[in-house]
Every structure is written in C-alpha cells, then in structure tokens.
C-alpha positions as a printed NumPy array, in Angstrom:
array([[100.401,  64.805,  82.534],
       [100.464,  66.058,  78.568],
       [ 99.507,  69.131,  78.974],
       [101.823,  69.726,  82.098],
       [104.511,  68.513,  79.446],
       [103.566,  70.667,  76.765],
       [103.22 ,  73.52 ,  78.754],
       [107.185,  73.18 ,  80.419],
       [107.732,  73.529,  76.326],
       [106.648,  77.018,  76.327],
       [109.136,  79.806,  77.079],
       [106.157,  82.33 ,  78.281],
       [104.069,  81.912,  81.374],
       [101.225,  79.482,  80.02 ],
       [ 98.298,  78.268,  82.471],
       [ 95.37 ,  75.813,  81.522],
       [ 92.192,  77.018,  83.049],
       [ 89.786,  73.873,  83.522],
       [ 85.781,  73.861,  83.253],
       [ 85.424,  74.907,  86.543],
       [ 86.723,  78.026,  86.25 ],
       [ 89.907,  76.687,  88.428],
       [ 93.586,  76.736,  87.195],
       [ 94.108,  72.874,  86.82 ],
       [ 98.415,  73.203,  84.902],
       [100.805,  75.836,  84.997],
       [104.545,  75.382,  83.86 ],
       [107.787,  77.14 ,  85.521],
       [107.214,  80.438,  83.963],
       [103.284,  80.888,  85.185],
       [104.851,  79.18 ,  88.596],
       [107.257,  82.247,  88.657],
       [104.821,  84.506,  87.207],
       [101.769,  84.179,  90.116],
       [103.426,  81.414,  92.452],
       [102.38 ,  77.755,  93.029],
       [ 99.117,  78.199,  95.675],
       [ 97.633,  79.418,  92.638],
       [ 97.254,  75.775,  91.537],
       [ 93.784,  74.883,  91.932],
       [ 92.587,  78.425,  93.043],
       [ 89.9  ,  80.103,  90.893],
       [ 91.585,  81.792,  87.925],
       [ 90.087,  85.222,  88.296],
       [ 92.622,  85.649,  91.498],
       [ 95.235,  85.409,  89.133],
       [ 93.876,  86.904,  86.397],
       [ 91.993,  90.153,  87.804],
       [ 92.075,  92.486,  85.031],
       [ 88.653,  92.686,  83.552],
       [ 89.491,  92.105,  79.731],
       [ 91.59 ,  88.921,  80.406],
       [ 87.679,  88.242,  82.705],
       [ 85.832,  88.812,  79.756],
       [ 88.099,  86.927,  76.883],
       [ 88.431,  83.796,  79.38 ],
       [ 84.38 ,  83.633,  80.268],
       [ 84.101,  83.533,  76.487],
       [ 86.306,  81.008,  76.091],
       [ 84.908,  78.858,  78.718],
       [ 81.077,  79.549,  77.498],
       [ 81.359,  80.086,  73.851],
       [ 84.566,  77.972,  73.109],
       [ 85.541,  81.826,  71.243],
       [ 89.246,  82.759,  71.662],
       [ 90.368,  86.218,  71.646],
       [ 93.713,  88.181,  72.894],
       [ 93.067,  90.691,  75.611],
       [ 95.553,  93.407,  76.964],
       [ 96.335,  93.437,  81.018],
       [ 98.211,  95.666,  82.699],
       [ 98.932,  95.846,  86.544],
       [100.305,  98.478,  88.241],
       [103.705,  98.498,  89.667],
       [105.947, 100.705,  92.143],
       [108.212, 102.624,  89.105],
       [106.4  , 101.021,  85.642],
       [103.29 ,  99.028,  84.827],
       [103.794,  95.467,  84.114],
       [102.336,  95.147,  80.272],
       [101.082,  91.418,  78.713],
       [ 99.075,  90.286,  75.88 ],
       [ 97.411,  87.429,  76.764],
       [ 95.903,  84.8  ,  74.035],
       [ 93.195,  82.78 ,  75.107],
       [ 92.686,  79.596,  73.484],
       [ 89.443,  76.773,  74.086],
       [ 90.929,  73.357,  74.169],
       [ 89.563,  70.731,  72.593],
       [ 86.272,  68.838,  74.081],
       [ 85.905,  71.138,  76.225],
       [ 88.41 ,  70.036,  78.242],
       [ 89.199,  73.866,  79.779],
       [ 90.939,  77.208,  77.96 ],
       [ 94.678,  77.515,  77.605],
       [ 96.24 ,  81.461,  78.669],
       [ 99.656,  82.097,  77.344],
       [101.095,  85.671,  78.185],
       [103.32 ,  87.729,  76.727],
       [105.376,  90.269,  78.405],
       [104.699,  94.067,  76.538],
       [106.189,  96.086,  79.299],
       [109.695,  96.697,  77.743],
       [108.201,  97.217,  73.926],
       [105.589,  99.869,  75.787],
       [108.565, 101.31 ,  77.766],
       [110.838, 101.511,  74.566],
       [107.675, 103.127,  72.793],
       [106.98 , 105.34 ,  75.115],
       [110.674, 106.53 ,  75.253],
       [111.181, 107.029,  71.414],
       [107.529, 109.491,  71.315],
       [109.195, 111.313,  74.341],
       [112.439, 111.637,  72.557],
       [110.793, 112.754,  69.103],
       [108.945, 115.094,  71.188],
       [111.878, 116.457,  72.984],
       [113.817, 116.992,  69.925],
       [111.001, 118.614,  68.109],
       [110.754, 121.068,  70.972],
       [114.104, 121.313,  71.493],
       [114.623, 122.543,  67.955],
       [111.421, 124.707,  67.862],
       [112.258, 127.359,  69.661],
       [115.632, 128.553,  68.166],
       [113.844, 127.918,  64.849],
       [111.135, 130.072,  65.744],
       [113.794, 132.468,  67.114],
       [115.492, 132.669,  63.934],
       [112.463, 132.882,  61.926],
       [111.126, 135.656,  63.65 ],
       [114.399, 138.018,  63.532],
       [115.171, 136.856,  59.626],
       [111.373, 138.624,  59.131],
       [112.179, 141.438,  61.533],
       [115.588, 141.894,  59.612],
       [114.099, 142.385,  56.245],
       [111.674, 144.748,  57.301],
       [111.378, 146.959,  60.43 ],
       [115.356, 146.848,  60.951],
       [116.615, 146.538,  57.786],
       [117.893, 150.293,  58.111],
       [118.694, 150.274,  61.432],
       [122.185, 148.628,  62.59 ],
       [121.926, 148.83 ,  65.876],
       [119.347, 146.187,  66.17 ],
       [120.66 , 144.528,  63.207],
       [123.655, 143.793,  65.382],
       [121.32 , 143.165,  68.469],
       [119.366, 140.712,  66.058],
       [122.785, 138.707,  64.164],
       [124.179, 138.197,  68.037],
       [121.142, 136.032,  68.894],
       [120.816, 134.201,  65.861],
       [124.149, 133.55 ,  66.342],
       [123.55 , 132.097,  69.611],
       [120.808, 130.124,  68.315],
       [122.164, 128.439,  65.182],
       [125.025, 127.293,  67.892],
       [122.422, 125.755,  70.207],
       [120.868, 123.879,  67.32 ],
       [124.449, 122.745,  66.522],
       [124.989, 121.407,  70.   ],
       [122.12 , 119.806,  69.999],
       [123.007, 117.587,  66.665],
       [126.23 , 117.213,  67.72 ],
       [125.01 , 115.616,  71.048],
       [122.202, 113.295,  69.073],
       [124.783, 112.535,  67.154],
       [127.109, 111.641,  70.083],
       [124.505, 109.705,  72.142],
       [123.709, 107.552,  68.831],
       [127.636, 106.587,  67.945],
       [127.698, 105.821,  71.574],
       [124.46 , 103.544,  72.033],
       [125.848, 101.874,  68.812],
       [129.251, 101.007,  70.462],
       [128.092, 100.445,  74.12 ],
       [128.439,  96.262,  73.747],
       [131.51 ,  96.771,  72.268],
       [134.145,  96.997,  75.618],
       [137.627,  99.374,  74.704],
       [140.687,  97.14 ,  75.336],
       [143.435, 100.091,  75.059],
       [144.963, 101.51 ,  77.723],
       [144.782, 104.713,  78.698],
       [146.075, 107.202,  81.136],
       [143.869, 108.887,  82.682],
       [145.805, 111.526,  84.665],
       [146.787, 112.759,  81.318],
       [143.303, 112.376,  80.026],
       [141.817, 114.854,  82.869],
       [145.346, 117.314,  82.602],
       [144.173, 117.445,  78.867],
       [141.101, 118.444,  79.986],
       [141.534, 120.742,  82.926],
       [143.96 , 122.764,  80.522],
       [141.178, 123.054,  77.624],
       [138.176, 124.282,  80.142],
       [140.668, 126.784,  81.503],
       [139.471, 129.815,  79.808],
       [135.826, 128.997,  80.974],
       [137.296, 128.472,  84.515],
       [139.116, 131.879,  84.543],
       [135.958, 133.899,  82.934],
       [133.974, 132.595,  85.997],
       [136.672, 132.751,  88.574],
       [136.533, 128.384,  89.456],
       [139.691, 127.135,  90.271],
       [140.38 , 123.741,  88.655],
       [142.472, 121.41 ,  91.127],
       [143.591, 117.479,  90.492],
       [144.234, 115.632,  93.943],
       [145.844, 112.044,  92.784],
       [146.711, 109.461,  95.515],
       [149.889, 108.649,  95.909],
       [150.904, 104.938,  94.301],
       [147.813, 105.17 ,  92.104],
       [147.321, 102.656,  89.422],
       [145.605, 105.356,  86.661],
       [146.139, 103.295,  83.772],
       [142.679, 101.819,  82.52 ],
       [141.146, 100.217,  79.817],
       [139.051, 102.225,  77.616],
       [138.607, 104.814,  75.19 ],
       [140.231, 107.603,  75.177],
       [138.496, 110.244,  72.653],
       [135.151, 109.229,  75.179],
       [136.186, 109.614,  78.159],
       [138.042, 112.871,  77.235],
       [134.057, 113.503,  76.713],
       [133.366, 112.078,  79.89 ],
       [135.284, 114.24 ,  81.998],
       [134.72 , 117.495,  79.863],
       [130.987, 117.43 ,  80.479],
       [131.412, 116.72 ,  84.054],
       [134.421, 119.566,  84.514],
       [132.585, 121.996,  82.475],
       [129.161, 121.319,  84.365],
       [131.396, 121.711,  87.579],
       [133.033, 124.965,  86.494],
       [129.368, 126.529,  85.212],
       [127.22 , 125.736,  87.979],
       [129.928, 125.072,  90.77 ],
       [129.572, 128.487,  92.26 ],
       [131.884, 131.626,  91.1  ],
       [134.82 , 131.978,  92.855],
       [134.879, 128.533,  94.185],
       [136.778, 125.803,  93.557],
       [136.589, 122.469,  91.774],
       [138.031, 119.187,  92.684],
       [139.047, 116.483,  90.513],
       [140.111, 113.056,  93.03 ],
       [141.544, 110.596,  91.832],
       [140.866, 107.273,  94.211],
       [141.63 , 103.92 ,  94.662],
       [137.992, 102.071,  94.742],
       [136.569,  97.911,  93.485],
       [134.038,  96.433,  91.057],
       [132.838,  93.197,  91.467],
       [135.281,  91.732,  89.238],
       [138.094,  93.977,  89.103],
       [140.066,  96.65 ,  91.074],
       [138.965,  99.745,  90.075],
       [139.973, 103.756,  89.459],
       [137.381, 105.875,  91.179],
       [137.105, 109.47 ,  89.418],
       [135.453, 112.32 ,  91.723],
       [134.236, 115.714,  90.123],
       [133.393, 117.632,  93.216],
       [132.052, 121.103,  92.865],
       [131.397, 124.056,  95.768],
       [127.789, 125.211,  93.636],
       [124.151, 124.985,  95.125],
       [123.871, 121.599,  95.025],
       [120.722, 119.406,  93.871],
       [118.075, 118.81 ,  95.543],
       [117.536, 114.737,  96.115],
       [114.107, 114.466,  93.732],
       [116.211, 115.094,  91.049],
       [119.452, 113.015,  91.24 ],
       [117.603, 109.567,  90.073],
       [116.595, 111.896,  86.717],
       [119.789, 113.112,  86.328],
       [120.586, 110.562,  83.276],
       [117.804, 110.761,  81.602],
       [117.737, 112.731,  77.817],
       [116.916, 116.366,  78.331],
       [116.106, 116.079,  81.915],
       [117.094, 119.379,  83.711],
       [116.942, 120.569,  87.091],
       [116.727, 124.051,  85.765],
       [115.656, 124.148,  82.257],
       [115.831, 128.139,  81.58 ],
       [119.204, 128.387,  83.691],
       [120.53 , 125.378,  81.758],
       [119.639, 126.964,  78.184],
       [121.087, 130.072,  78.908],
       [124.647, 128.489,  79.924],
       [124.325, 126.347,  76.367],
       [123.027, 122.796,  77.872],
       [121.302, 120.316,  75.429],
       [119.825, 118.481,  78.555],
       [121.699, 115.123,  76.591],
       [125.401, 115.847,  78.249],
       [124.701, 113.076,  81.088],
       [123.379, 111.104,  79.416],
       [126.134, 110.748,  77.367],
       [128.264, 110.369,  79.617],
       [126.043, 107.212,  81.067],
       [126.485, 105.06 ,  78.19 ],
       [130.015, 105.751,  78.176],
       [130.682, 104.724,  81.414],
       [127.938, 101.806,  80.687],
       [130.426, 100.861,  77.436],
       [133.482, 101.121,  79.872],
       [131.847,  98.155,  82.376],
       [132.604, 101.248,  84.895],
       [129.667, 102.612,  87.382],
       [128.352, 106.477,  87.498],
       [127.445, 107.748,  91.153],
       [125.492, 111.144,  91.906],
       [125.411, 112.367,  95.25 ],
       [124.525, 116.245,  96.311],
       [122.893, 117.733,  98.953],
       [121.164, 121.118,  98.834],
       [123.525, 124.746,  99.712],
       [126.606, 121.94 , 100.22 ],
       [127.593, 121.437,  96.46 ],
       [127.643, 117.937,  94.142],
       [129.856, 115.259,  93.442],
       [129.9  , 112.736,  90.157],
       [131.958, 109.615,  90.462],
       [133.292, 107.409,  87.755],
       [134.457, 104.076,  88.8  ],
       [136.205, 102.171,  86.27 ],
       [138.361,  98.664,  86.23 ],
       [141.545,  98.886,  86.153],
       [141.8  ,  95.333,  84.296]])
C-alpha cells in the first residue's frame, strides 16, 4: 500500500485511522509504540486519552485537524506526546502522528526545580546577612559583643553562598566536559594519599581515622582526570569523615572489579556513621537532595557534592554504587576502567 509506504518514511509513530473509526496502517514506530493486534482494532483502545478522542472525532466528522496533548501515566515518569491530527483527502480516514514530549517536559521540569533550588538556596544566607547588616547599624552598633556574635555568622554565610557558586560552577564545567572521555593516566593511589593527607585536619578535629587498604598486585593506574577525581574522592572522604560517626574509622579499598568492556579499578569509601535509610539512596544524586537538610547545612553541604561527583564518574565511562543500611554505616563505590 501508499500510505503503508509513506508512513515507514516517518521517523515518529504515525497511524492512519480509517472511516470506521478502526486503525486501517501503522508503520514500525506506531507497531513499537501500541503493538501489532492493534491493526484493525477501534482506535480509541489505542488512543484513550480524551483530547486525542475529541481532536480525532473532529477529524473524522468535520474533516477539522487540530494537535491535542496526551499523557499516560507510567511507573517513575509520565509518558508525554503531542499528537497532530490530520483529515486525509476524500475522506479516505485521519492520519495521527505523535511526538514524544516526555524528555523536553522532564528537562523543563528539572531546570524550574533547579532555578527554584538555587533561589532558595541563596535566600536564606541573603536574608541572613541582610538582617544582621540592619541590626549592625542600629541596635548593635555600640555594642561589640554582638557585633562579634553578628560578623561570625555573616562570615559563615558569605562562605556558604561561596560554596554554593563554586559547586554551580563545578557541576556546569563538568556537564560541559562529560562527552569528552580523559585519556591520561593517572595514579590513583597517589590521587587518594593526596587526599587523605589534605582532609586530615578535619579527620583529627572529629576524631575519624582515615585508613587506605590496597590489594596486593593492583593495577591503580587509570585513565582519567586527575584535578576531578581529586574532587571525586574529596567529597566522598570528607562526607565519610563528617557524617561517618566520631571516633570511628574510615576505609578507603582499593579492589580489583570489571566493566563490560574493560577491567576495571573498584574504589570503596566505607564509613562506620548511621547509615541511610534505603528511600533515600536512589535520590542520593540528585541536585540538592539531602537526607538531612538542617544537619547537612550546618556541616557546610550545598546538597550539589554528589552530584558532582556523578557526572564525573559518568565522564570517566566508570559506574557509582550506593549501598547503606540503617545503624550499620555506608559505602560509595567508584568503578573505573583500567583501559
């Protein structure tokens, strides 16, 4: 048939809806789309929502096209799609072509979340600061000891909003960068000494002991980029060392493990702290998600620090595994090929 033909020509999922109301042509992508027993069925089985109902009885009665909006409900996102509905000519049925929204939605829906985020994110230490500059110039201006009281938080909020650009700035340079695989090679042994050695203040002020356990006749050279995954393993020590329980002790294992196409160096951060409970560890990734937002803000987190180190891993072709269990601690995994 023609319009069989024409149809296999069209990228989207495209069905021809005859005069009697039954779907007479579909091509590979509606056959995907609904499955082939739709052929011949009555189109409003395929087609439930009632918009697309309304636009294709118009069609059919009224030879009026129109684009209507469907969206069907699935298990973690709704499936989004325009469909256009267009009358063929003497009245030979309606063609439905339909166009897959759900990932523009999605990415919409992100970037108003993010803007939000941010906005609140940098309200309150702005509001902070606004509120102690006015208190400063009036009621305390003579008094030092709350002038002191009052520079010490500002302080502490001006850095927050600094860690908080830095990160957006972060996340962006590594989003922009993330097709682009490192070739170098790097050591990583020295890459997490580096690091153990720069969070060791933080690790003695909360009494965490930092320990590296390497297999013996480890391969710890990978490809990659050094400067990141210095960041990497920073925000995943220093998370470790701040929430892993005073007095503990935190692990740092250094594995063999695979990829699908490559041997591979698997990383462990393993902490002694309160663990996470399992609701949360799918979220974990996500920009300012936090288990604990007020205990989080008062140890300095931007709620962006895993998800930075997502996209790195992402840019490395290397995997990131979270697994915790409530009073028994956490552990974060990098895997990365070795080739």
């Amino acid at each position: 048939m023609i319009e069989a033909a024409v149809l296999g020509g069209i990228p989207l999922p495209a069905l021809i809806v005859g005069p009697d109301e039954r779907i007479s042509v579909m091509n590979p992508a509606a056959v995907a789309m609904f499955g082939a027993a739709m052929l011949g069925r009555h189109h409003a089985i395929a087609l439930r929502h009632p918009e697309v109902q309304a636009a294709l009885m118009r069609a059919l009665r009224q030879a009026e096209g129109g684009v209507a909006r469907q969206v069907v409900p699935g298990p973690s996102q709704d499936a989004v799609h325009r469909v256009t509905v267009t009358p063929l000519p003497q009245g030979a049925g309606v063609l439905c072509v339909l166009e897959d929204l759900s990932e523009v939605e999605q990415i919409g829906q992100m970037r108003r979340e993010f803007v939000a985020n941010v906005s609140h994110e940098l309200r309150s230490p702005l509001t902070a600061l606004s509120g102690f500059i006015e208190t400063l110039k009036g009621a305390a201006k003579d008094d030092p000891v709350a002038r002191e009281r009052f520079l010490l938080i500002m302080e502490r909020e001006a850095g927050r909003m600094n860690r908080l650009i830095r990160d957006l700035l972060h996340l962006s340079r590594v989003e922009a960068e993330e097709r682009v695989r490192p070739t170098a090679l790097v050591e990583m042994v020295e890459i997490l000494r580096s690091t153990k050695t720069t969070l060791r203040p933080l690790a003695e002020k909360v009494g965490v002991t930092v320990r590296l356990d390497i297999a013996e006749g480890l391969r710890t050279q990978v490809p990659g980029d050094a400067d990141q995954l210095i960041q990497v393993f920073q925000n995943l020590m220093e998370n470790a060392v701040k929430y892993g329980g005073a007095g503990g002790e935190v692990v740092i294992r250094l594995t063999p493990d695979s990829l699908p196409k490559s041997a591979a160096l698997r990383i462990e951060v393993i902490d002694q702290g309160e663990g996470i409970d399992a609701q949360h560890l799918p979220r974990l990734t996500e920009r300012f998600y936090r288990v604990d937002s007020h205990r989080s803000r008062e140890k300095g987190g931007t709620g962006l620090g895993l998800a930075i180190v997502k996209h790195i891993v992402q840019r490395h072709r290397g995997r990131l595994h979270i697994s915790s269990e409530r009073g028994k601690g956490s552990t974060f995994a990098v895997i990365l090929p070795v080739e």
